[in-house]
VOLUMLUM-861982 format. One line per field, with one value per residue (C-alpha): z, y, x; residue number from 1. Coordinates in steps of 0.02 Angstrom, whole numbers, plus 32768, in hexadecimal, padded with zeros to 4 digits. Layout:
w: [Z|...]
v: [Y|...]
u: [X|...]
pos: [NUM|...]
This chain:
w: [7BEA|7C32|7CAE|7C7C|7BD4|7BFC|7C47|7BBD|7B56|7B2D|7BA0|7C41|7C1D|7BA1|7B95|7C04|7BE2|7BC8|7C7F|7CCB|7C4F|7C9A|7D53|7D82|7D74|7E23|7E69|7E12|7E56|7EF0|7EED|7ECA|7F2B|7FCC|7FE8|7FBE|8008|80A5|8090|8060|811C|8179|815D|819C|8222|8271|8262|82B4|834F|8369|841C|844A|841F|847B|8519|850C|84D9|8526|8483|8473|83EA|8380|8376|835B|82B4|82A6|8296|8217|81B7|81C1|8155|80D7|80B3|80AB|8047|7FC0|7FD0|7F9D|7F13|7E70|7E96|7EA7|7E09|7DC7|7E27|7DFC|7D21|7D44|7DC6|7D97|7DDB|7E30|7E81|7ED0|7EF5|7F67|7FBF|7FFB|8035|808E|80D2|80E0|8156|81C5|81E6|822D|82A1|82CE|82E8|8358|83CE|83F4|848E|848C|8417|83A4|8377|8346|82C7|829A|826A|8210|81A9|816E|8151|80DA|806E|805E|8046|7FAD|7F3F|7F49|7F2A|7E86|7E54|7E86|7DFF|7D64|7D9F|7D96|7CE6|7CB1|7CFD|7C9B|7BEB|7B9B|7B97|7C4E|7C7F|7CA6|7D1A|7D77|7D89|7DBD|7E46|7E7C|7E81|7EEF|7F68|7F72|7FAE|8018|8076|807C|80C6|8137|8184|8215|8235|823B|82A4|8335|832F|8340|83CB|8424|83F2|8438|8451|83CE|83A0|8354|82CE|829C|82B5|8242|819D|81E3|819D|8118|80C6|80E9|8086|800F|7FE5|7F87|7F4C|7ED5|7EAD|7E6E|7E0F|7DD2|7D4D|7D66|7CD9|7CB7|7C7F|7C2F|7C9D|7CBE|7D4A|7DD6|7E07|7EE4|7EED|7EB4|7F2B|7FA8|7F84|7F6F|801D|8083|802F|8075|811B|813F|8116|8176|820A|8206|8223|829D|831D|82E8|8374|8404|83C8|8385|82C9|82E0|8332|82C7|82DA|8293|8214|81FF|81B6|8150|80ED|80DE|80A7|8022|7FEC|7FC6|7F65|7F00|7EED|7EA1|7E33|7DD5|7DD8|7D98|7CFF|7CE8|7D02|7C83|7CDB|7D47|7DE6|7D97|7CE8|7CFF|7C57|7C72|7CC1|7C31|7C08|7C83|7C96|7CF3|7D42|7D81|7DBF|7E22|7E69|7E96|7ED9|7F75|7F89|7F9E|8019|8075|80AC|80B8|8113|8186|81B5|81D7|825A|82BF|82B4|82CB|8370|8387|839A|8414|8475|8488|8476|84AC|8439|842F|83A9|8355|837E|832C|828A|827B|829E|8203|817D|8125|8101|80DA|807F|7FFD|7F88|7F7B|7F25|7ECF|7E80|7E10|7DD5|7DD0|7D52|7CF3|7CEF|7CB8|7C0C|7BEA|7C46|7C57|7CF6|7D39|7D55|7DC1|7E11|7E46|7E78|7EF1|7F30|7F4B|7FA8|801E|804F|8076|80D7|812F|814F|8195|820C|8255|8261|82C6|8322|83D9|8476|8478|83AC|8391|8324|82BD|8294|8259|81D7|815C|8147|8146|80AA|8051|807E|8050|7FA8|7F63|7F95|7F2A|7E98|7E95|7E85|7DF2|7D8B|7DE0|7D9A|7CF0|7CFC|7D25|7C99|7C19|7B95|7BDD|7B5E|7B92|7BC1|7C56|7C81|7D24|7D52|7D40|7DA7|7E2D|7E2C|7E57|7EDC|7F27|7F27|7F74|8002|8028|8028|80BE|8117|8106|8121|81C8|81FB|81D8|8214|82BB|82BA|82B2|8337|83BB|837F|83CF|8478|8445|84BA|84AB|8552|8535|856A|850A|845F|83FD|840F|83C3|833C|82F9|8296|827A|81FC|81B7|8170|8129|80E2|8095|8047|7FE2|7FB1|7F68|7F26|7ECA|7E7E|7E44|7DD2|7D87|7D14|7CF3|7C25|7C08|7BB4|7BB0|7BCB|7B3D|7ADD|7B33|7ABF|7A73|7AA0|7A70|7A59]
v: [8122|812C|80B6|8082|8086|8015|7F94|7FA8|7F01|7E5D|7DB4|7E0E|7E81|7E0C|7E58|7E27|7D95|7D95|7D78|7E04|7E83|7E89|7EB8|7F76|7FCC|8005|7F5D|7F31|7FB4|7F84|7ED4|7EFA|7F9C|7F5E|7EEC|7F47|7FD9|7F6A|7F37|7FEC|8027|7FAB|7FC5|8084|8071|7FF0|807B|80FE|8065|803A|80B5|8052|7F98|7FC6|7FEC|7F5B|7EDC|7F18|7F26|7F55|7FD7|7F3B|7EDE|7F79|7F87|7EBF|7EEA|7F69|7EFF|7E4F|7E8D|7EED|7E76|7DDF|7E54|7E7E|7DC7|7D81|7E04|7DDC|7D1A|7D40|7D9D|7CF9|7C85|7CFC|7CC9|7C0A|7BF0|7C68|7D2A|7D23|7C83|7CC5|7D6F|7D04|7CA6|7D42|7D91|7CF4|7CE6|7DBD|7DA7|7D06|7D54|7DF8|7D98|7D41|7DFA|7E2A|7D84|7DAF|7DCC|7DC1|7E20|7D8C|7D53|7DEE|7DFA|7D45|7D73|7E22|7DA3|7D42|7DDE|7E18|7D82|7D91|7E56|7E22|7DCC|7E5B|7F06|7EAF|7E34|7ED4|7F31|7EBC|7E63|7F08|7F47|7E90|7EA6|7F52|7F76|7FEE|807B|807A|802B|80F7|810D|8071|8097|8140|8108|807E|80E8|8163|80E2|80A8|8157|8160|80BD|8128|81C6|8179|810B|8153|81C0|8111|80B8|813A|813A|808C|807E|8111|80C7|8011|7FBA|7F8B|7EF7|7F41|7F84|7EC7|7EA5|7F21|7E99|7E04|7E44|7EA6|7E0A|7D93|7E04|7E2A|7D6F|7D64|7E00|7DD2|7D35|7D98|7E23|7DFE|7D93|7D0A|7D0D|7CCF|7D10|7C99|7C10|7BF5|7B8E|7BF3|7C39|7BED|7BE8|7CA9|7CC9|7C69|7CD6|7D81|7D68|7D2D|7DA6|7E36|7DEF|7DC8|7E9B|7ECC|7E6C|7E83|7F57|7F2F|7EC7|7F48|7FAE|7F20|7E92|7F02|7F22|7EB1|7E35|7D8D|7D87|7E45|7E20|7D61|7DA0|7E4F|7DC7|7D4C|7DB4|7E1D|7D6B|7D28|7DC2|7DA3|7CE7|7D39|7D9D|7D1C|7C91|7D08|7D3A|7C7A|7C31|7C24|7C78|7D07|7D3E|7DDA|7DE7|7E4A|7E81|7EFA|7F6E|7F8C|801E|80AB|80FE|8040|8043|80F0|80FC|8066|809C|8133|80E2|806E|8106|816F|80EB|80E5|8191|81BF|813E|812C|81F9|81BE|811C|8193|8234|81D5|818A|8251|829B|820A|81F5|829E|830C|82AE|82A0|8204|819D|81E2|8297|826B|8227|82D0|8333|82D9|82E7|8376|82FE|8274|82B6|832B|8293|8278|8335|8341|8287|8292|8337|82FA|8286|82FC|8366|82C3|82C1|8384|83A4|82ED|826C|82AD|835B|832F|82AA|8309|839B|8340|82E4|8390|83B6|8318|8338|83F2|83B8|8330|839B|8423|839D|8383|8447|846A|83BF|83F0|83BB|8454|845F|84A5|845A|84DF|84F9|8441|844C|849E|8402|8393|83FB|83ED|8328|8312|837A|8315|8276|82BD|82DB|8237|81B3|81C9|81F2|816B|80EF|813F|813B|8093|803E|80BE|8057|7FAB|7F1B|7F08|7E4F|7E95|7F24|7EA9|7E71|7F1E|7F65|7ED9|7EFA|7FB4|7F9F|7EFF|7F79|7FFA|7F9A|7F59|8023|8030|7FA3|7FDC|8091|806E|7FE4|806E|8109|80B3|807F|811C|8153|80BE|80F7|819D|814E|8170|8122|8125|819B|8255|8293|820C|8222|82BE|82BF|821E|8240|82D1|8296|81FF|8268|82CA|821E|821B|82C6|8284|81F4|8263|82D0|8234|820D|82B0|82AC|81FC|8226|82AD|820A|81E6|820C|82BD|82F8|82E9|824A|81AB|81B5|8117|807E|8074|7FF7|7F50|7EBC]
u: [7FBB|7F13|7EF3|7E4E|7E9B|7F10|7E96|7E26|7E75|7E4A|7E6C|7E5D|7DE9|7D77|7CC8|7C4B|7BE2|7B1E|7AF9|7B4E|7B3B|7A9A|7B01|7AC4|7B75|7B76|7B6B|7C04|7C61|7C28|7C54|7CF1|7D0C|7CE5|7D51|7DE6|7DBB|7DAB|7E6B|7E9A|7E3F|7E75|7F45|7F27|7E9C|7F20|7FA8|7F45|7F1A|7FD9|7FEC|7F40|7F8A|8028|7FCA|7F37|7FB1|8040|80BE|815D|818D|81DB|8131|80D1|812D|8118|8059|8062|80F0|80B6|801D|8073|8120|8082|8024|80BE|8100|8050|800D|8062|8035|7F77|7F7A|7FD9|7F64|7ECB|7EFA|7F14|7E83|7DF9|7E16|7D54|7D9E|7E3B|7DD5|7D5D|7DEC|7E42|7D9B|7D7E|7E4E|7E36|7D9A|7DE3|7E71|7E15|7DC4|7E42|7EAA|7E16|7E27|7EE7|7F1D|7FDC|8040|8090|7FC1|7F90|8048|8008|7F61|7F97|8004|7F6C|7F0D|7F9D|7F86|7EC1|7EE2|7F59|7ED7|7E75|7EB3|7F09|7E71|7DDA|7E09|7E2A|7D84|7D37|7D68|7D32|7C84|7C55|7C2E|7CD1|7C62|7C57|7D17|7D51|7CC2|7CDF|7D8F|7D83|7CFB|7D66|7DFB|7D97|7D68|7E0C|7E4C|7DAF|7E04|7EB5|7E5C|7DD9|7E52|7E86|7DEB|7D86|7DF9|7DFD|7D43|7D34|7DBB|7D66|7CAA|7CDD|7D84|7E13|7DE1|7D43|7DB8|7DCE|7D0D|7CD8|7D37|7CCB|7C21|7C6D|7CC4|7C21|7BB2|7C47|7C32|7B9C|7B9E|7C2F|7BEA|7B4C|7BA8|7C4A|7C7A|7D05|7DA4|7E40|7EDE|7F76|7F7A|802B|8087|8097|814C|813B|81E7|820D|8196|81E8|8281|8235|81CF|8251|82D5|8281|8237|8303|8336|8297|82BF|8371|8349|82B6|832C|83C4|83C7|8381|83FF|849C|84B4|855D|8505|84F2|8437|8436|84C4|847C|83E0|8417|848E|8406|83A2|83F7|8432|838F|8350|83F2|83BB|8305|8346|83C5|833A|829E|8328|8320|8267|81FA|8169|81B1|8165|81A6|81E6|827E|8267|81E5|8273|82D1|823C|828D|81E9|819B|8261|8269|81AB|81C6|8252|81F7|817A|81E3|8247|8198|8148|81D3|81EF|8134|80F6|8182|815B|80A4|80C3|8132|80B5|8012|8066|80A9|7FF5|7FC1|8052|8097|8009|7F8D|7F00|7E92|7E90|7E05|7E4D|7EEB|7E7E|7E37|7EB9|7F2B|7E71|7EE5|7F6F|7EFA|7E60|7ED3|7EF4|7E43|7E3B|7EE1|7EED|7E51|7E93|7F50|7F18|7EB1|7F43|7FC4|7F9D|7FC1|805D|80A8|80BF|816F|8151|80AC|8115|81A7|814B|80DA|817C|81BE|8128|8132|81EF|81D0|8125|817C|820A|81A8|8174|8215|824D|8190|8176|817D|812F|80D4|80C9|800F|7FA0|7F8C|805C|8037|7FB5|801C|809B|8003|7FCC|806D|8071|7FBB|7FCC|806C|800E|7F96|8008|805E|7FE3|7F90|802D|8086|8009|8012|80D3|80D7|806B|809E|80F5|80A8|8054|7F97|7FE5|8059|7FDD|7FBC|804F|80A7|802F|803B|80FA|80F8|8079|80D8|8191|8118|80F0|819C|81B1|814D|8192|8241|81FA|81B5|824E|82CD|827A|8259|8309|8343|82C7|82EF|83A4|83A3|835B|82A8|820A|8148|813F|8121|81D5|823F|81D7|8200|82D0|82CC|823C|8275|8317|829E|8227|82C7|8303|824A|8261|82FB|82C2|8238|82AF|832F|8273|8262|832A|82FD|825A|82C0|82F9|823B|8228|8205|8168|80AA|806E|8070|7FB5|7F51|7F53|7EB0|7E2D|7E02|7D94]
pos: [1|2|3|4|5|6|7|8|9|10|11|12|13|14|15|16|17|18|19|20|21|22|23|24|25|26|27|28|29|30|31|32|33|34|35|36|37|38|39|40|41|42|43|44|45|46|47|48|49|50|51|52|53|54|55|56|57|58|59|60|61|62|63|64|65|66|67|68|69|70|71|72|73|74|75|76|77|78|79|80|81|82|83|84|85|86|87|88|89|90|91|92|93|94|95|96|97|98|99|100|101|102|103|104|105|106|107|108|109|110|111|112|113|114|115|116|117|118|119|120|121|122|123|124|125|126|127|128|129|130|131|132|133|134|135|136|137|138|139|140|141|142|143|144|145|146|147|148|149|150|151|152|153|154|155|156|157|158|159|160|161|162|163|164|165|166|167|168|169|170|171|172|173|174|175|176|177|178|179|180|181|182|183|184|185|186|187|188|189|190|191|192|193|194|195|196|197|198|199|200|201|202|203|204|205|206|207|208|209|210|211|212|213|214|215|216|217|218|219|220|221|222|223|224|225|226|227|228|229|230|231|232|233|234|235|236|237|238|239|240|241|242|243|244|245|246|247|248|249|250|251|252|253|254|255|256|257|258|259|260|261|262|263|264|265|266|267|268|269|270|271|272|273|274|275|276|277|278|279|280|281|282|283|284|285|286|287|288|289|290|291|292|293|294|295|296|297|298|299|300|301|302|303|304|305|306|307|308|309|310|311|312|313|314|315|316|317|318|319|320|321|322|323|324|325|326|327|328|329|330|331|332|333|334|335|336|337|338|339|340|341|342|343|344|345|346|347|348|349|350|351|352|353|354|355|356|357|358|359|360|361|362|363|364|365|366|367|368|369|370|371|372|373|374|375|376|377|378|379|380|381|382|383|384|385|386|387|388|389|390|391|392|393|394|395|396|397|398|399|400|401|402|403|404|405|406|407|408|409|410|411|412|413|414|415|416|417|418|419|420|421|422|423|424|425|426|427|428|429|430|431|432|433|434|435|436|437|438|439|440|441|442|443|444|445|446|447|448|449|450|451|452|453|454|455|456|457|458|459|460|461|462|463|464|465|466|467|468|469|470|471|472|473|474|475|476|477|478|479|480|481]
C-alpha cells in the first residue's frame, strides 16, 4: 500500500478546513518539513562530531555512545505516546511542544561542558525530536487538499533524506566553520521561526482520544535503557559482574512486564495485535535487525576516517556523500519500482547489498586503506539503503486499517531506533572487546571484527525478509471522505 494512500483516510487525515485551504501548498510542507528535517540532521551531524566531543569535552568511548544513545532510546521511548498524546490533546498542540522541548534542549546541548550535560540535554532533545518526525507528517497530509497529499509526501519524504544525506557533510562544516556547539546553535533559530510558521499553516486535529498507556511506557523505556546499558558497561564493569548482570536481567524483565500488561490494557502503547499480519511482523523485524547492523558499521567508520586517517570532520562528511546521498536516488525509484515487482525482493536485495558493502569494509579497512578502495562498499551500503526504505514502509502498513496507519508506523520507527542503540552498544562492545582505543595504532585491530558483526547482522537481515509475503505489492485502499 501506497503510503500516501494509506494516509489518505478520514479522522486523521480530515480535509482541511476553510481557513487553511487557502495555505499556499509549499508553506505547508514547509511548516512541517523543517522541523523534522531539523531532528533527522541533527542525530547524524552529532555522529559525524563524536572524535571532536571526545577531545573538547574530554569523553570516554562509553559516553560518546551515551550521546548518540540517550537521544535515540528517548526518542523510541517517547514516539508512540506523542502520536497518542498528539489524538487526545490536539496534534498542532503536541507538534509545538516538542519544537519548543526540541529547540531548549539544543541550547542547552550547546552550553555543556562536561560529558554527563551534554547526555542530559541529548535526552531532552530526543523527546522534542519524538513529537515531530511522527506528528510532521500526519499534520501535513491534514493540511493539503487529496489531490495534492502525493506531492506533499514525496517532498517531505525528500527532505527527510536530504536530513539523512546532509548530515554529516553539514556538521563537519560547521565544526570546521566555528566550534561544536554551533551544531546545537544552528536548532535555536530554526525552532523560533518554526513556531509561527506552524501556527500560520497547519491545521490542528485530533485522533480518538483515549487514556494514555504512561505506565507501558514506563516499561518499554526503561526495558531497553536496562539491555542498552547492561552492553555499554559490559566490557568496563565485567559481564558477570552484578551491575552488568543486575541490569541485562532488569532489563529483559521489564520488557517481559510490557509485553503481558499491553496484551491486557485497554489502550495499548502498542496493540500487540497488529503483529499477527507477518508482512507488519517480519518488516519490523527487518527493520531493528537493519538499524542495528548499519548504523553500528557507520559510528565505528565515521570515527575510522577521523581517527585513523585523519580527515577533518568535514573531510570525512565528503568523503562518505556516496554512502549517504545514494538513498536520495534509489528510494524514489525503489518505490516506483514496489508496486511492479513486490516489497521483499527490493528489500532483500538491498540488504544483500549492505552486508556485502559493509563487509567489503572490513576485508579493505587498513591504516593505509585508500580512499578510493573505499568507495565501492560505500556504493553497495548507500544503494541497499536506497532499496529498503521505501519498501520497508510499504511492507509495514501493507494490510493496516486507516485507524492503525499511525500507530503502526510509530511502532516500526520506535523498534528501528532501539536498532541503532543496540547497534552501536554492541558493535562498540565488540570493538573495546578486542582492546580497541581512539589513537591511530589501537583503532583498526579492534574495528575490523567490529563492522564484520555489522556485515552479519544485514545478512541475518536479508535471511529474515525472505519470510516477507511474496508477490507484487497489495493495491492501495482507495480514498475517502
Amino acid at each position: 500500500m501506497a503510503l500516501a494512500e494509506t494516509l489518505a483516510e478520514p479522522d486523521a487525515l480530515a480535509a482541511p478546513s476553510r481557513r487553511f485551504r487557502r495555505i499556499p501548498v509549499w508553506l505547508a510542507v514547509l511548516a512541517a518539513s523543517v522541523p523534522m528535517f531539523m531532528a533527522t540532521l541533527d542525530n547524524l551531524v552529532v555522529t559525524s562530531a563524536l572524535p571532536v566531543l571526545g577531545r573538547e569535552l574530554q569523553a570516554s568511548i562509553e559516553q560518546l555512545q551515551w550521546f548518540v544513545n540517550a537521544y535515540t532510546l528517548s526518542f523510541a521511548t517517547f514516539m508512540l505516546l506523542a502520536v497518542a498524546l498528539g489524538d487526545r490533546l490536539g496534534r498542532r498542540r503536541v507538534f509545538l511542544a516538542g519544537i519548543i522541548v526540541f529547540t531548549v534542549a539544543s541550547a542547552l546541548c550547546a552550553v555543556s561542558t562536561e560529558p554527563w550535560m551534554l547526555i542530559g540535554a541529548r535526552a531532552l532533545q530526543g523527546v522534542g525530536g519524538a513529537a515531530l518526525m511522527p506528528l510532521s507528517l500526519t499534520l501535513l497530509v491534514g493540511s493539503v487538499s487529496e489531490r495534492m497529499r502525493p506531492l506533499a509526501i514525496g517532498i517531505w519524504g525528500g527532505i527527510s533524506g536530504l536530513g539523512v544525506a546532509l548530515g554529516p557533510l553539514i556538521g563537519g562544516a560547521v565544526i570546521e566553520g566555528w566550534n561544536w556547539d554551533a551544531i546545537f546553535w544552528l536548532n535555536v533559530p530554526v525552532g523560533i521561526l518554526s513556531v509561527p510558521l506552524v501556527l500560520v499553516a497547519l491545521p490542528n486535529s485530533f485522533g480518538a482520544r483515549l487514556r494514555a498507556d504512561l505506565l507501558g511506557v514506563a516499561l518499554v523505556g526503561l526495558g531497553v535503557l536496562g539491555v542498552v546499558y547492561g552492553i555499554v558497561r559490559g566490557n568496563d564493569a565485567g559481564w558477570g559482574s552484578a551491575e552488568v548482570l543486575g541490569t541485562l536481567i532488569g532489563g529483559a524483565a521489564l520488557l517481559v512486564a510490557f509485553v503481558a500488561w499491553e496484551r491486557r490494557v485497554a489502550n495499548p502503547l502498542l496493540p500487540l495485535r497488529l503483529f499477527r499480519d507477518r508482512s507488519f511482523s517480519v518488516a519490523n523485524v527487518v527493520g531493528l535487525v537493519f538499524s542495528f547492523g548499519i548504523f553500528g558499521s557507520v559510528f565505528i567508520l565515521i570515527q575510522f576516517l577521523q581517527i585513523v586517517q585523519g580527515a577533518s570532520p568535514l573531510e570525512a562528511g565528503v568523503q562518505t556523500m556516496p554512502w549517504t546521498l545514494a538513498p536520495m536516488i534509489v528510494a524514489p525509484l525503489a518505490g516506483l519500482i514496489a508496486p511492479r515487482v513486490g516489497t521483499r525482493l527490493l528489500i532483500v536485495v538491498g540488504l544483500l547489498f549492505q552486508a556485502a558493502g559493509v563487509g567489503l569494509l572490513a576485508f579493505t579497512m587498513a591504516a593505509d586503506v585508500t580512499y578510493g578502495q573505499l568507495v565501492p562498499a560505500f556504493v553497495l551500503a548507500g544503494v541497499g539503503m536506497g532499496l529498503v526504505f521505501a519498501p520497508s514502509s510499504t511492507a509495514v502498513l501493507a494490510n493496516m486499517t486507516p485507524q492503525d496507519n499511525a500507530k503502526a508506523s510509530g511502532t516500526n520507527s520506535t523498534l528501528r531506533e532501539i536498532g541503532v542503540a543496540l547497534g552501536i552498544a554492541v558493535l562498540t562492545a565488540v570493538f573495546t572487546a578486542n582492546g580497541g582505543t581512539f589513537t591511530p595504532d589501537g583503532y583498526v585491530g579492534a574495528a575490523i571484527p567490529a563492522i564484520w558483526v555489522g556485515a552479519a547482522a544485514l545478512l541475518l537481515a536479508a535471511l529474515v525478509a525472505l519470510l516477507l509475503p511474496a508477490g507484487r505489492a497489495a493495491a492501495p485502499h482507495p480514498a475517502r471522505g
